[in-house]
N, C-alpha and C positions, 0 to 999 in steps of 0.2 A: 604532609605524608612523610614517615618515616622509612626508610627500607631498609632491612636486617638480612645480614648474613653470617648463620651460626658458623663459626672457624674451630671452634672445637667444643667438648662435651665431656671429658674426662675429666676426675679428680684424680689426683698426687701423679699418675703415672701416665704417660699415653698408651693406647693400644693402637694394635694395627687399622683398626677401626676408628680412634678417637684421638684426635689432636686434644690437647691442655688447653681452657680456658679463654676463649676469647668473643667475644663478638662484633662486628663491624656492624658500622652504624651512616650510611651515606644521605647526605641532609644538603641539599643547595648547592650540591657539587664537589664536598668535603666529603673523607672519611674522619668518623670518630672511631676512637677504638676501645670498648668497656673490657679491662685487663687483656693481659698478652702473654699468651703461657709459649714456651718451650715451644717451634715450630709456628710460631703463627702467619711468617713472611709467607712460608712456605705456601699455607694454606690460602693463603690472599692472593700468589700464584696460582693454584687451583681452579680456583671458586672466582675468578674475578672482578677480583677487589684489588684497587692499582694502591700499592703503598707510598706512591710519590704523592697521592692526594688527602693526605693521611695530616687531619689539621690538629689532633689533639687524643691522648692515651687518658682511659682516667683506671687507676690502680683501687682495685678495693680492699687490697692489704699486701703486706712483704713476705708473701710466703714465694717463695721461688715458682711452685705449678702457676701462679699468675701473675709472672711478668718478666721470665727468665725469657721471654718471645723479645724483649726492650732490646739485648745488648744487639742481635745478628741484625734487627728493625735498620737502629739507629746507623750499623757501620752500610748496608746496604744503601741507607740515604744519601752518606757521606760519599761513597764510590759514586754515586748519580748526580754530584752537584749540589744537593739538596741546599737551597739558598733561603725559602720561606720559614719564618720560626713554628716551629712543635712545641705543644707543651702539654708536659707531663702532671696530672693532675693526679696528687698518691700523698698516703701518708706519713706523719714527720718520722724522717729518715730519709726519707728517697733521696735529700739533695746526696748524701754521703753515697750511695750505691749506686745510680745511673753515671754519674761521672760529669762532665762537657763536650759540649758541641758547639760551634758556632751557630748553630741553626737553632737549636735546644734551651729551651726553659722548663726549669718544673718549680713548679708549685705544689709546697705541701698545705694539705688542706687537714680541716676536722670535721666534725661531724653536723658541722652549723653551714658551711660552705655550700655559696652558691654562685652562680655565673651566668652570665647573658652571654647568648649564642646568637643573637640577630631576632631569628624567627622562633627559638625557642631555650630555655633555661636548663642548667645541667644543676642537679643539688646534691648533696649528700646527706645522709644520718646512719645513726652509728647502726650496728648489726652485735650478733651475741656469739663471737671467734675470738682464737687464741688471740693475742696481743690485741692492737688495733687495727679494725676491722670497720667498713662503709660498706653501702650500698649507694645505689645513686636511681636518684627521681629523674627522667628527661620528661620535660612538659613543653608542648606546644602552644604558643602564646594562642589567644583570642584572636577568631576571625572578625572581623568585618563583612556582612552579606546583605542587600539589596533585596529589600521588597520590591523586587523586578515589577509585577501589575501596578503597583501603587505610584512607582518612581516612574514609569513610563506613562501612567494616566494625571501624572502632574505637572508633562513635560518634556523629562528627563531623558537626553538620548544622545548615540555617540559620546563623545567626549568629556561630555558634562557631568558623567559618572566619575570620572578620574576629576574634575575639576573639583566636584562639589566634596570627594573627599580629601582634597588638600587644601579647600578652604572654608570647609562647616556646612557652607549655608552657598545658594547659588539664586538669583531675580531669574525669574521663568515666568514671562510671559504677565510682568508686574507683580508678579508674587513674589513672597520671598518663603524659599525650601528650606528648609534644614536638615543635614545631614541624618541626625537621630529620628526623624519622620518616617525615613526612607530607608532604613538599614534596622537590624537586629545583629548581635553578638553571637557567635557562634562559639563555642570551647571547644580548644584546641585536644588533640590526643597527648597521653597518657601510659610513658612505659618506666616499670619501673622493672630493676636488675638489683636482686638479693647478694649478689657475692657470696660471700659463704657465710652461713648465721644456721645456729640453732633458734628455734622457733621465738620470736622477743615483738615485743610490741610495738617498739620503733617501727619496725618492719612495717607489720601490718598496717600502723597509723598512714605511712608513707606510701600503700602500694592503695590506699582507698580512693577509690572509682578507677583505678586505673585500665585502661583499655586492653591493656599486657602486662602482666605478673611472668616476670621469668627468673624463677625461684631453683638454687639449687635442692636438689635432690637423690643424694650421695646410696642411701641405703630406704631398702624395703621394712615392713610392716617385722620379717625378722632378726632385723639387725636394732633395734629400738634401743638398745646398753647402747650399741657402739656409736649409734650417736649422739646419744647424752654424753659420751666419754670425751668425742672428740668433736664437740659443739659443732655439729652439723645437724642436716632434716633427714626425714624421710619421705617419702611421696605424701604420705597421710600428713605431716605436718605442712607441705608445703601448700597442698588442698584446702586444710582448713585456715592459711592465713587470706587465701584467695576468696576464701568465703566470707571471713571476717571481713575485709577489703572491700565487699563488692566489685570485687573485677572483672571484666567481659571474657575474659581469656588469661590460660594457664601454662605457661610451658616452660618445662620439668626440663634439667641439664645435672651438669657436675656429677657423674655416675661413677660408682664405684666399678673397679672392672670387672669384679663379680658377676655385675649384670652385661653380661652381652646382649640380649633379650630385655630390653626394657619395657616390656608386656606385662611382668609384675606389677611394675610403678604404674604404669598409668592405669591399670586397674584399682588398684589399691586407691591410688588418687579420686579417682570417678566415682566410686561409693560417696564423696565427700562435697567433691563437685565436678560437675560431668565436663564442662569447657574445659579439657586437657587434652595435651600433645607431649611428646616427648621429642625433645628435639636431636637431630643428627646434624653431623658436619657434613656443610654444604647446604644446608636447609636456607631457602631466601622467604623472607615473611615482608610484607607491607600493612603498617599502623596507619 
């Protein structure tokens, strides 16, 4: 189980209403942080999200709206002691622009980059933005679950569940069990974060089956030049990657400030495919 708290929902600029670019990501008692625009401490105040638990940033490009949130983040840490290492997951450049910390690693990544998180993997691929530009896949490893009738009608009980998965096979009563007998695979969830992209295959390849598509969505059905101009989506484009996809769930961010009212987009979007939200700051979601 993943738990999401949207920290902001604006492109290039904040409004009174929308923090820059961030979302929090709380897994095993870590925060993760998918970019950090302008404000985002602030908003982690808010919304209740502790940034001392704050284990890893990942940057999906060096445009200033996400990730100008890093510098206030980092010295905030440093006034609290901050002793555990951070690291900053961005790309090549980042080492020259974050600066150091004692506490602080970044890693610049490309669009092949992947990483083990314990219980589940962070990856990138590339996106279709000025310079370079990521998106990132978070996937949930495979469960392991118990054909509970079967494991208990061969035996199986208290302890012996934890036994017989850390050593295969378990003698029950002169038999011998095997773990793959008594268990099935479960697959794990499934969220994948667009950053900023005009509509690109990569994308879609990367967000197929995913549980959550959370796809920017900057301009409406009548702004369609201006996002070709400045390689970003529109609701309608971010719909139909979700379609392509087969994704379970949509939800629409990175809003131009035009849209106070983002009732256009998600309509727009619904014609195309109807599992859509638009998301606000402050918004908490569970994957």
């Amino acid at each position: 189980m993943f738990e999401l708290t949207v920290l902001g929902t604006s492109s290039a600029m904040p409004t009174p209403e929308r923090s820059l670019s961030c979302i929090a990501m709380r897994r095993d008692g870590d925060i993760f942080l998918f970019d950090c625009g302008e404000g985002s401490q602030r908003q982690m105040m808010r919304f209740g999200v502790s940034y001392m638990k704050v284990r890893a940033i990942f940057i999906t490009h060096l445009h200033l709206d996400h990730f100008l949130g890093v510098f206030g983040l980092l010295e905030t840490l440093r006034l609290n002691g901050r002793k555990e290492k951070l690291t900053i997951y961005a790309p090549r450049g980042a080492e020259g622009v974050f600066g150091r910390k004692d506490f602080l690693e970044i890693k610049e990544i490309d669009g092949k980059w992947s990483e083990d998180f314990g219980s589940f993997t962070v990856s990138s691929f590339a996106t279709k933005h000025a310079g370079t530009s990521f998106g990132f896949s978070i996937e949930e490893k495979e469960k392991v679950r118990f054909h509970e009738e079967k494991a208990k009608g061969l035996g199986l009980k208290g302890p012996m569940f934890t036994d017989i998965q850390k050593k295969g096979k378990l003698t029950v009563a002169g038999k011998v069990i095997k773990l793959k007998d008594v268990t099935y695979t479960s697959p794990g969830k499934k969220i994948v974060y667009s950053g900023d992209s005009a509509p690109c295959a990569t994308l879609a390849k990367a967000a197929k089956g995913a549980d959550l598509l959370i796809h920017e969505s900057t301009f409406g059905s009548d702004k369609i030049a201006e996002a070709k101009d400045t390689s970003h989506s529109t609701a309608e484009d971010a719909a139909t990657c979700a379609k392509k996809a087969g994704a379970k769930k949509l939800l629409l961010t990175h809003f131009s400030g035009r849209y106070a009212d983002t009732s256009q987009l998600v309509s727009e979007a619904k014609k195309i495919f109807p599992a859509v939200e638009a998301a606000k700051d402050g918004v908490k979601l569970v994957v």
